[in-house]
C-alpha positions as CSV (number, residue, x, y, z in Angstrom):
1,X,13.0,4.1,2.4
2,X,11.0,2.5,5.5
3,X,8.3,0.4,4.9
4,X,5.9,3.1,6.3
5,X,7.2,5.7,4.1
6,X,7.1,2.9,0.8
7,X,3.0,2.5,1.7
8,X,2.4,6.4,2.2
9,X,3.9,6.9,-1.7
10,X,2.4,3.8,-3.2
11,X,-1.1,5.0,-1.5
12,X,-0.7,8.1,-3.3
13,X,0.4,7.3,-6.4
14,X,-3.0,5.0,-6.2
15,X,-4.9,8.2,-5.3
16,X,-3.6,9.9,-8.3
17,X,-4.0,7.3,-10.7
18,X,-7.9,6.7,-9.4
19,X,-8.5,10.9,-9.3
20,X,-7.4,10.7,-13.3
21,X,-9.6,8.7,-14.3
22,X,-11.8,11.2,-16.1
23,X,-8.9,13.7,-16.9
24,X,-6.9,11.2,-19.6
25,X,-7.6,9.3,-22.5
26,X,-5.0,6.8,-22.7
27,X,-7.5,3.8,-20.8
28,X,-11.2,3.8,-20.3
29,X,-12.2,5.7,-16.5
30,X,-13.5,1.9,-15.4
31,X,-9.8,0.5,-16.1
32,X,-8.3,3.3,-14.6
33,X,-10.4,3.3,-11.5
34,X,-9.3,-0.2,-11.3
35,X,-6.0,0.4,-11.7
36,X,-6.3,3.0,-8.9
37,X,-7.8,0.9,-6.3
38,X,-5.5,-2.3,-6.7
39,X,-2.5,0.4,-6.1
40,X,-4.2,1.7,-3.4
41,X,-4.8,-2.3,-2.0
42,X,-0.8,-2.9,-2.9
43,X,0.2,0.1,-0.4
44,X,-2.4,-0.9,2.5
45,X,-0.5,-4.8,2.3
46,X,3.3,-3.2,2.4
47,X,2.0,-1.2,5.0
48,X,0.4,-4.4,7.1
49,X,3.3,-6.7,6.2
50,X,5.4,-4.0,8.3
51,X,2.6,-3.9,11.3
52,X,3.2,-8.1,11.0
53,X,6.7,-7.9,10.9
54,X,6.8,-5.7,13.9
55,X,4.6,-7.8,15.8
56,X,6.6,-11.3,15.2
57,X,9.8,-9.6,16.3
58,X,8.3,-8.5,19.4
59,X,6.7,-11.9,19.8
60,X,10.1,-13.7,19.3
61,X,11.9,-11.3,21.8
62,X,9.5,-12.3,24.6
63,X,9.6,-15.9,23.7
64,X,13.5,-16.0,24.3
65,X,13.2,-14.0,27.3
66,X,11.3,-16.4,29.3
Protein backbone atom coordinates (compact mmCIF):
# COMPACT_ATOMS: atom_id res chain seq x y z
CA UNK A 1 0.00 0.00 0.00
CA UNK A 2 1.45 3.63 -1.02
CA UNK A 3 2.04 5.97 1.44
CA UNK A 4 -0.95 8.13 0.23
CA UNK A 5 -3.27 5.29 0.44
CA UNK A 6 -1.59 4.28 4.23
CA UNK A 7 -2.68 8.20 5.41
CA UNK A 8 -6.18 8.17 3.71
CA UNK A 9 -7.02 4.74 5.97
CA UNK A 10 -5.21 5.91 9.16
CA UNK A 11 -7.25 9.41 8.66
CA UNK A 12 -10.27 7.39 8.75
CA UNK A 13 -9.82 5.07 11.18
CA UNK A 14 -9.11 8.53 13.28
CA UNK A 15 -12.42 9.81 12.12
CA UNK A 16 -14.24 6.83 13.33
CA UNK A 17 -12.64 6.43 16.43
CA UNK A 18 -13.32 10.48 17.32
CA UNK A 19 -17.20 10.16 15.74
CA UNK A 20 -17.58 7.12 18.62
CA UNK A 21 -16.92 8.91 21.15
CA UNK A 22 -20.41 9.16 22.53
CA UNK A 23 -21.71 5.85 20.96
CA UNK A 24 -19.37 3.36 23.40
CA UNK A 25 -18.70 2.82 26.81
CA UNK A 26 -15.49 1.10 26.86
CA UNK A 27 -13.34 4.80 27.54
CA UNK A 28 -14.58 8.14 28.69
CA UNK A 29 -15.79 10.56 25.28
CA UNK A 30 -12.66 12.93 26.43
CA UNK A 31 -10.15 9.88 25.99
CA UNK A 32 -11.71 8.83 23.01
CA UNK A 33 -11.78 12.16 21.36
CA UNK A 34 -8.16 12.12 22.23
CA UNK A 35 -7.53 9.11 20.88
CA UNK A 36 -9.19 10.23 17.66
CA UNK A 37 -7.30 13.29 17.05
CA UNK A 38 -3.67 11.84 17.75
CA UNK A 39 -4.82 9.08 14.87
CA UNK A 40 -5.93 11.65 12.86
CA UNK A 41 -2.29 13.81 13.62
CA UNK A 42 -0.44 10.10 12.90
CA UNK A 43 -2.05 9.93 9.27
CA UNK A 44 -1.50 13.83 8.36
CA UNK A 45 2.64 13.00 9.31
CA UNK A 46 2.73 9.62 7.03
CA UNK A 47 1.05 11.63 4.57
CA UNK A 48 3.77 14.68 4.83
CA UNK A 49 6.74 12.42 5.29
CA UNK A 50 5.63 11.11 1.64
CA UNK A 51 5.25 14.99 0.34
CA UNK A 52 9.07 15.24 2.02
CA UNK A 53 10.29 12.35 0.54
CA UNK A 54 9.13 13.25 -2.81
CA UNK A 55 10.58 16.60 -2.61
CA UNK A 56 14.27 15.36 -1.51
CA UNK A 57 14.31 12.94 -4.46
CA UNK A 58 13.51 15.58 -6.82
CA UNK A 59 15.97 17.78 -5.15
CA UNK A 60 18.79 15.19 -5.36
CA UNK A 61 17.97 14.47 -9.12
CA UNK A 62 18.57 18.09 -10.01
CA UNK A 63 21.60 18.38 -7.85
CA UNK A 64 23.33 15.51 -9.96
CA UNK A 65 22.21 16.81 -13.06
CA UNK A 66 24.09 20.01 -12.94
Amino acid sequence: MDPKSSAFVIGIVGAAVTLSAYSQTLVSPTQCIGVGLFVLMFGLLVREAQNYRKTDVRENERKKDT
